[in-house]
N, C-alpha and C positions, 0 to 999 in steps of 0.2 A: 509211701510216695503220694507228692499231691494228686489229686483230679488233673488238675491243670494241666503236672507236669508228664502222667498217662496219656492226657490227650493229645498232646503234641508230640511224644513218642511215638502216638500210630499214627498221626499224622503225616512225618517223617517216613515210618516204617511203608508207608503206603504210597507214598512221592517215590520211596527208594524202590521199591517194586515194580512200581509203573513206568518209572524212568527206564532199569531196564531193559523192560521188558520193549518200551519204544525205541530206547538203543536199540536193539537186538534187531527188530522189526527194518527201523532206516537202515541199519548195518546191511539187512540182506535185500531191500529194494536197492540202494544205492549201487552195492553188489551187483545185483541183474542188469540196472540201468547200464553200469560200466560197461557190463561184458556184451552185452546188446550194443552197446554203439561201438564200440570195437568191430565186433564181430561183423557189423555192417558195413566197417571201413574194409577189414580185410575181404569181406564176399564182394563189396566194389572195387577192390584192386584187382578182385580176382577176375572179373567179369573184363577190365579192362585191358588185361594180360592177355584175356583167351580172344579181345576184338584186335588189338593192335595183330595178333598173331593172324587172326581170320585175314586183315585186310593186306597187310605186308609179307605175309609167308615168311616173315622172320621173329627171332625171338628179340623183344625189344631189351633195350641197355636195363643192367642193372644195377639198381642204387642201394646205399646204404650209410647207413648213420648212426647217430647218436637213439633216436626215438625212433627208429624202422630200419628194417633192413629185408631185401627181396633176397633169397638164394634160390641158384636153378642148375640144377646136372640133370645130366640126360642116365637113362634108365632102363632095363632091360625091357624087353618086349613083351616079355610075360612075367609084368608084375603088376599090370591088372593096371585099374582106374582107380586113384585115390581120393579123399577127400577127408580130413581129420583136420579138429580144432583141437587143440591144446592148451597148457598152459606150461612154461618154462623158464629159470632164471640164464641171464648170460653176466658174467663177470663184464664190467665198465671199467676200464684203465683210469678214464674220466674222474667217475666216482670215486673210484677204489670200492667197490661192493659189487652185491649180484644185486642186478637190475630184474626186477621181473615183468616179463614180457607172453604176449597172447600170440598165439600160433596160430598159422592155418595153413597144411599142407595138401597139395592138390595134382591132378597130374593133366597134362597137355600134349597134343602133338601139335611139332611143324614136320613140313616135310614127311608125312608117315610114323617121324621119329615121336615117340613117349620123351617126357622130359618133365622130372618132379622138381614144381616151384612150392618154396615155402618162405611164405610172407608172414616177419615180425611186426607188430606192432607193441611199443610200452606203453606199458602199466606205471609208468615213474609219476607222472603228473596227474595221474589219477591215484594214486595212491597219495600223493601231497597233499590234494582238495581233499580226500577221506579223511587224512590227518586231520587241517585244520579243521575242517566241519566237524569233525568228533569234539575235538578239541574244544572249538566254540561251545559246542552245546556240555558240553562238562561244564564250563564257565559258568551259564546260565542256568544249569539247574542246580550247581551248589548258590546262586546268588537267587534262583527261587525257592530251596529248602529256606535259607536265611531270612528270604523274606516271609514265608509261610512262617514259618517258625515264629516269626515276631510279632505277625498279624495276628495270629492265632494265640497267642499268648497274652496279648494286648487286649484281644474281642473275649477272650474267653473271661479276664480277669476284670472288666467290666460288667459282661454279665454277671457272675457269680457273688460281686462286690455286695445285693443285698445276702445273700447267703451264708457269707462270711460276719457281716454285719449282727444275723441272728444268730450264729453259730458263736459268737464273742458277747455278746448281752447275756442270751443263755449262761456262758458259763460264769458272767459274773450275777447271775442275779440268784439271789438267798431266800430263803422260808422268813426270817427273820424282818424284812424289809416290808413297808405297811403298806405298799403297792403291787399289784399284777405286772407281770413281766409284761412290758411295751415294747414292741415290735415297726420298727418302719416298713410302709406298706411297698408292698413289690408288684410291679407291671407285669413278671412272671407268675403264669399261671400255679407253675409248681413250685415257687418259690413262697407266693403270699398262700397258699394253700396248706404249705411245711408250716409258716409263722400263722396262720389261725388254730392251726390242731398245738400248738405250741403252748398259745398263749390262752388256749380252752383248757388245755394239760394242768399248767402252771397254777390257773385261775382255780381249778377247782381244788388242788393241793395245796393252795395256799388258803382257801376258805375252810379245807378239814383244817389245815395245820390253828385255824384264831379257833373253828369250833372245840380243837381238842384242847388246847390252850384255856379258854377260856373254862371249860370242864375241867379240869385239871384245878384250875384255883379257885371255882366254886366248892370243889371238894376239900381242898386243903383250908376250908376256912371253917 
């Protein structure tokens, strides 16, 4: 396998790690975020359920819908103070699926009376935005591996072009031939460094090879 094509390999390998591991990361900030502002809508509805009741001494109308719904029954007397968040799906006629919805049950009195309100809020629209934004960024980081990938293929294979360069002279150049292998000089340190030990190599094997030569049909005469 080429150099090249090793190092774009980990290149890759290493985009595909990092990504991710940043998926993962945003998956569970974006996660907190949701359920934090949820949670804040429900503890504000909650807080305005228990003033409507403080200032009216009644339990105010309840509504319900598509993206929320309030339920409230009244409850034994000793079943204490509640307060639980949740999480739960309801089947949607609408949709045809289970809708998944954030909880929050709690308990109130009018009139002396306990009476456990539980407020939905959905998850549906928040879960769409998590869609797309996932979604988006899959886009863009298969269109950043591609671009990495190219960039890097592109920068690496101009660097290394003198390398290549003495790596192909080298192999065409022969004992036989009445010049020292010539080399083009290279702006890389480690590259014109390879091509002087090369052509210091070459130069001195080439001047045994005319000494031995030359001895050689001294003798045979």
């Amino acid at each position: 396998m080429r150099i090249l094509t090793k190092t774009s390999l980990y290149y890759l390998l290493v985009s595909v790690i990092v990504f991710l591991l940043g998926g993962l990361s945003f998956y569970k900030i974006l996660q907190t975020e949701i359920y934090d502002e949820v949670d804040d809508q429900l503890f504000t509805d909650k807080e305005n359920i228990i003033e409507y009741i403080r200032r009216h001494n009644e339990l105010p109308s309840v509504t319900s819908g598509i993206s929320e719904a309030i339920i409230v029954r009244e409850t034994s007397a000793n079943a204490g103070a509640l307060e639980a968040l949740s999480d739960t799906l309801i089947f949607s006629t609408y949709d045809e699926e289970y809708v998944p919805f954030r909880k929050l049950t709690f308990t109130t009195y009018q009139d002396g009376k306990p009476f456990e309100y539980t407020i939905l809020k959905s998850l549906m629209d928040f879960e769409d935005l998590f869609e797309s934004t996932m979604l988006a960024m899959a886009w863009i980081f298969v269109l950043l591996l591609v671009g990495l990938a190219g960039v890097n293929y592109f920068i690496n294979k101009y660097n290394w072009r003198n390398f290549y360069d003495t790596l192909e002279r080298a192999k065409r150049y022969s004992l036989t031939q009445r010049k020292p292998l010539v080399l083009k000089p290279s702006n890389t340190q480690e590259f014109q460094e390879l091509n002087e030990v090369l052509q210091a190599m070459t130069g001195k094997i080439h001047n045994d090879y005319l000494n031995l030569k030359e001895f050689t049909e001294n003798a045979s005469t």
